[in-house]
C-alpha positions in Angstrom: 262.1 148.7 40.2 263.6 151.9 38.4 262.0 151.9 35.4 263.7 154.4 33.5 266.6 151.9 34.6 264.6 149.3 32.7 263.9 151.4 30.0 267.7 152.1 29.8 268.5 148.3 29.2 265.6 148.1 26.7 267.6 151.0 24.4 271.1 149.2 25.1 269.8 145.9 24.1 268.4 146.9 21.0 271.0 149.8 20.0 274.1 147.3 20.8 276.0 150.4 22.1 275.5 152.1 26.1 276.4 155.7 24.0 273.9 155.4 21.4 270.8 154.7 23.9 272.1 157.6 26.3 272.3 159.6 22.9 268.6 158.4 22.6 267.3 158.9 25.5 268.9 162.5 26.5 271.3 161.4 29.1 274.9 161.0 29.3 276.6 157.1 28.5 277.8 157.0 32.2 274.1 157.3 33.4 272.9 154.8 31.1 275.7 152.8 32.3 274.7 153.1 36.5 271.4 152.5 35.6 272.3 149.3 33.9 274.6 148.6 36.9 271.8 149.5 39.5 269.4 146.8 37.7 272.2 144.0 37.9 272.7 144.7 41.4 268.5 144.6 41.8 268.1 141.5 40.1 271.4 139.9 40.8 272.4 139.0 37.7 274.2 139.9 34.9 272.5 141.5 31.4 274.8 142.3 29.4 278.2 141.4 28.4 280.7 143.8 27.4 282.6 143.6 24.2 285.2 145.8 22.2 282.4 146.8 19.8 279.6 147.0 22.3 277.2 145.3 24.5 275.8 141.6 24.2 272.8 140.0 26.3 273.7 137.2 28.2 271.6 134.4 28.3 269.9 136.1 31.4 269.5 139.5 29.4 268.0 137.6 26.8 265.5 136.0 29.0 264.4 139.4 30.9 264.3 141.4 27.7 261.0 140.4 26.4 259.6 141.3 30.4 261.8 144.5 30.1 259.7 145.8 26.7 256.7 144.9 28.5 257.7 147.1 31.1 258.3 150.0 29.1 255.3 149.7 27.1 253.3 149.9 29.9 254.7 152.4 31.8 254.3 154.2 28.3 250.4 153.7 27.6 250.1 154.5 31.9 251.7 158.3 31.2 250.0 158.6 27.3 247.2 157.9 29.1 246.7 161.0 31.2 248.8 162.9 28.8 247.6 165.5 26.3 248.0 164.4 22.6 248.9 160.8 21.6 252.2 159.0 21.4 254.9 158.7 18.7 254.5 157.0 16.0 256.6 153.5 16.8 257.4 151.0 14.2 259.6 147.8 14.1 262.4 147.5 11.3 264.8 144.5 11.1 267.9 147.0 11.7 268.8 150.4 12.3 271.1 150.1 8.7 268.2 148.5 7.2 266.5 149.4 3.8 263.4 149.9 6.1 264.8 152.4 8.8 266.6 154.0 5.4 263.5 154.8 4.0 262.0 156.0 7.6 264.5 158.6 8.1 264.0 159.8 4.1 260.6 160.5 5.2 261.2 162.0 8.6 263.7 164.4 6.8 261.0 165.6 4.6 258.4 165.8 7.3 260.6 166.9 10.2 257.5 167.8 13.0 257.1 163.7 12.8 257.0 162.4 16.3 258.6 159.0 15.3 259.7 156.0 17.1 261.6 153.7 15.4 262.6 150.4 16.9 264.0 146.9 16.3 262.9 143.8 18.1 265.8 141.8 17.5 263.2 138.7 16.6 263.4 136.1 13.8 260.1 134.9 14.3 257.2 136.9 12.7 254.5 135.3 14.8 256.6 137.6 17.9 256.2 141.0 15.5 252.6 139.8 14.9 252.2 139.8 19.0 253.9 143.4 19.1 251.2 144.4 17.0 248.5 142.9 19.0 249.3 143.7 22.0 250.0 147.8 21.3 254.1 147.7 21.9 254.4 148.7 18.3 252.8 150.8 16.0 253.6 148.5 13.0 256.3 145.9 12.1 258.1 145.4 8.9 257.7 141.9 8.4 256.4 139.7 6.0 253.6 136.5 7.4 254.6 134.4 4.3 251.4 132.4 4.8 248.2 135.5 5.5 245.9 132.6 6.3 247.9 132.9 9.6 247.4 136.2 10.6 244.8 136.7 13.5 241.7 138.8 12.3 243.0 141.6 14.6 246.1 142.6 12.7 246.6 142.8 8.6 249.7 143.0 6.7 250.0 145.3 3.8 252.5 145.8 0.7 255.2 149.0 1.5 258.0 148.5 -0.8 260.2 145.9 -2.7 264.3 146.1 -2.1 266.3 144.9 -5.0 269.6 143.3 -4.2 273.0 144.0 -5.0 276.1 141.7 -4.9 279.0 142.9 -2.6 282.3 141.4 -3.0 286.1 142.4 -2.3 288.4 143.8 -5.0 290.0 139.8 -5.7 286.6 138.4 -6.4 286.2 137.4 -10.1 282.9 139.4 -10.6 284.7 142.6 -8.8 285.2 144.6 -11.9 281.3 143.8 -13.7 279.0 146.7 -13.6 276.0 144.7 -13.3 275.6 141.0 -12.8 273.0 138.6 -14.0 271.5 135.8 -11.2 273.0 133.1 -13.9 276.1 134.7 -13.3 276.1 133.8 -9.9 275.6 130.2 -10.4 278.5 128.6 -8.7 280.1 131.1 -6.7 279.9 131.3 -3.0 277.3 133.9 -1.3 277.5 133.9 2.3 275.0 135.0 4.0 274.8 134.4 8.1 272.0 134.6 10.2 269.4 133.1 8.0 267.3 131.7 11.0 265.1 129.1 10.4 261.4 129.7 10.1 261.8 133.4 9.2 260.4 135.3 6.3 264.3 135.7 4.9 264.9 132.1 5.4 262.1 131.1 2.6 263.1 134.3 0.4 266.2 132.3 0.4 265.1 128.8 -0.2 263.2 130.0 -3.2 265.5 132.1 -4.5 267.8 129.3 -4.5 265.8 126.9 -5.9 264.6 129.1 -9.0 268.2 130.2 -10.1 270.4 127.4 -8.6 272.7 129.6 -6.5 275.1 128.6 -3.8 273.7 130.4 -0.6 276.1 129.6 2.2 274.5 130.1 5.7 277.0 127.9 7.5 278.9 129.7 10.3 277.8 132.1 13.8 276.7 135.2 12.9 279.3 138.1 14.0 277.9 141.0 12.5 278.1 143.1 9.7 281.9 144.6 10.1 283.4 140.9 10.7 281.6 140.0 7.3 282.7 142.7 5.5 286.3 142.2 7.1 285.8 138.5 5.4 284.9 140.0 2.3 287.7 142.5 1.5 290.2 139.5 2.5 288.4 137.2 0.3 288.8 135.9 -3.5 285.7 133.9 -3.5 283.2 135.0 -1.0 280.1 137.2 -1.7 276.9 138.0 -0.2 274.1 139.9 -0.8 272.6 143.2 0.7 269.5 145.4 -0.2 269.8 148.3 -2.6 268.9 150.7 0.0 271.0 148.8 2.9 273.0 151.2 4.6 276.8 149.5 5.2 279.8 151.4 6.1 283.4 150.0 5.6 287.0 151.3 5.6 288.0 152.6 2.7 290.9 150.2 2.5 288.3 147.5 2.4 287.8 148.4 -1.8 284.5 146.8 -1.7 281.8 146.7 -4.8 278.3 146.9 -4.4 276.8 145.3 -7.9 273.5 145.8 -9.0 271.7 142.6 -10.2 269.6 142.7 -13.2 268.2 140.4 -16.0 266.3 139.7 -14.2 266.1 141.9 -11.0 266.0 140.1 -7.7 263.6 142.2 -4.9 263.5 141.2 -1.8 259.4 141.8 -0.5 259.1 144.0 2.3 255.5 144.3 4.3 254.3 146.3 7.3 252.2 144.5 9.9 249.4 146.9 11.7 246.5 146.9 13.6 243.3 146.2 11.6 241.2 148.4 13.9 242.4 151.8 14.9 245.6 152.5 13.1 248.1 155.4 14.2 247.1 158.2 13.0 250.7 158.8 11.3 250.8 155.6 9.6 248.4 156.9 6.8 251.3 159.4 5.5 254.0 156.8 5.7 252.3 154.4 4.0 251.8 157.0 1.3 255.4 158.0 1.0 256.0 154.2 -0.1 254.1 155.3 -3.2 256.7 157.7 -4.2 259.7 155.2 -4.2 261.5 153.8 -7.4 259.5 151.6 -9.1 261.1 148.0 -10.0 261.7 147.0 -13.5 259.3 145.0 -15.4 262.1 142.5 -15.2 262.0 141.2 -11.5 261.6 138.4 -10.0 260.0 138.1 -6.6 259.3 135.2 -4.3 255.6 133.4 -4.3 254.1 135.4 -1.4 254.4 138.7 -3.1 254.1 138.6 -6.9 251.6 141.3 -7.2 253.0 144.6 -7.6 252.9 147.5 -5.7 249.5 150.0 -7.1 
């Protein structure tokens, strides 16, 4: 089996677009694109599906991806291991738009020589991230284990930073002209948010965040990404949803939309990293110090139950 073929599919699969992982990985979209054609052929099956705004896995890509990493990972620590110097630094972030790969590429702008790796596992439970970290495939993950009791003595989760949350909503909505808004405020209005997967971290964030300020959050409905919900939201009077502070979202500027800071109290969403107890990367040290330097949160803030204590 080609492995750089596998490897390939691995990029696709997570990136969502054939021209981002050739962008990654130094080649040109149409090789990415023969390679991915050459493994279908191999296996006799199809991986992905093609779509107007990218690639999708099919049920069969799905299945094989998990193998695929594994693949990958191995062929990795095979060549690190008769290779002068160590690997890049890889960690795991929930999205490539995410407040965490944000943050990642603040630091890797101010420390430029970084050899830095950053991947998203496209996984909702965070007993899989835990795995990753076991077995070596990532560096770290940023993922919160809501109960630590659970976490195997071989991997420990640490604080990195909190994301406050902002209100986006389309130029009809009735809150679309406040500057700030406070969580009573929000009591009865409609915040859709899609993809809340049960038995991840975000799923409880939710249920408690609900449950201490009686909010209406709407999780009903397939998740079709980011642009068809921000399509929704433009169109709509009565629809808003919630994004991190530090979330990167781009829309057309027709769209009009407003991001609105919440405050009175703050709401922070917690985020952790998940790493090796023994043996760390090296470069995780000065990442994890570069978290120190962020914003801190107001004293007003609330936070859910698994991460009331304060960053030092």
């Amino acid at each position: 089996m080609d492995t750089e073929a596998v490897r390939s599919f691995v990029r696709a699969a997570e990136l969502g677009q054939l021209r981002h992982a050739a962008d990654e990985l130094g080649v040109t979209q149409q090789a990415v694109s023969k390679r991915i054609a050459a493994l279908e052929r191999a296996l006799d099956v199809r991986l992905f599906t093609r779509t107007p705004r990218g690639v999708e896995l099919t049920l069969d890509g799905q299945a094989f991806l998990p193998h695929a990493r594994n693949i990958v990972a191995n062929v990795d620590r095979a060549v690190t291991a008769i290779r002068r110097g160590s690997r890049a630094l890889r960690i795991d972030v929930l999205g490539l738009r995410s407040a965490q790969a944000v943050v990642l590429h603040d630091y890797w702008r101010s420390h430029p020589g970084t050899a830095l790796d950053v991947v998203t596992l496209k996984v909702d439970d965070p007993r899989l991230a835990v795995a990753a970290v076991r077995a070596g495939d990532v560096d770290a993950s940023f993922r919160s284990v809501t109960d630590p009791a659970a976490l195997p003595p071989e991997v420990r989760m640490i604080h990195a930073f909190h994301s406050p949350l902002e209100l986006v909503v389309g130029p009809r909505h009735p809150l679309a002209s406040t500057r700030t808004v406070t969580p009573a405020r929000l009591r009865g209005h409609r915040i859709w948010v899609p993809g809340i997967a049960p038995g991840s971290e975000w799923a409880e964030f939710y249920q408690q965040l609900t449950a201490e300020f009686g909010l209406r959050v709407d999780a009903a409905g397939p998740n079709f990404g980011n642009e068809v919900l921000l399509d929704i939201l433009a169109d709509s009077d009565d629809v808003a949803t919630l994004v991190g502070s530090r979330d990167r979202y781009v829309w057309p500027t027709g769209h009009d939309l407003r991001r609105i800071p919440i405050a009175g109290p703050t709401l922070a969403y917690p985020l952790s990293l998940l790493l090796p107890r023994e043996n760390p990367h090296p470069g995780l040290r000065a990442v994890v110090n570069h978290f120190a330097n962020l914003a801190p949160l107001p004293e007003d803030t609330w936070l859910p139950s698994w991460a009331t204590d304060r960053p030092e």
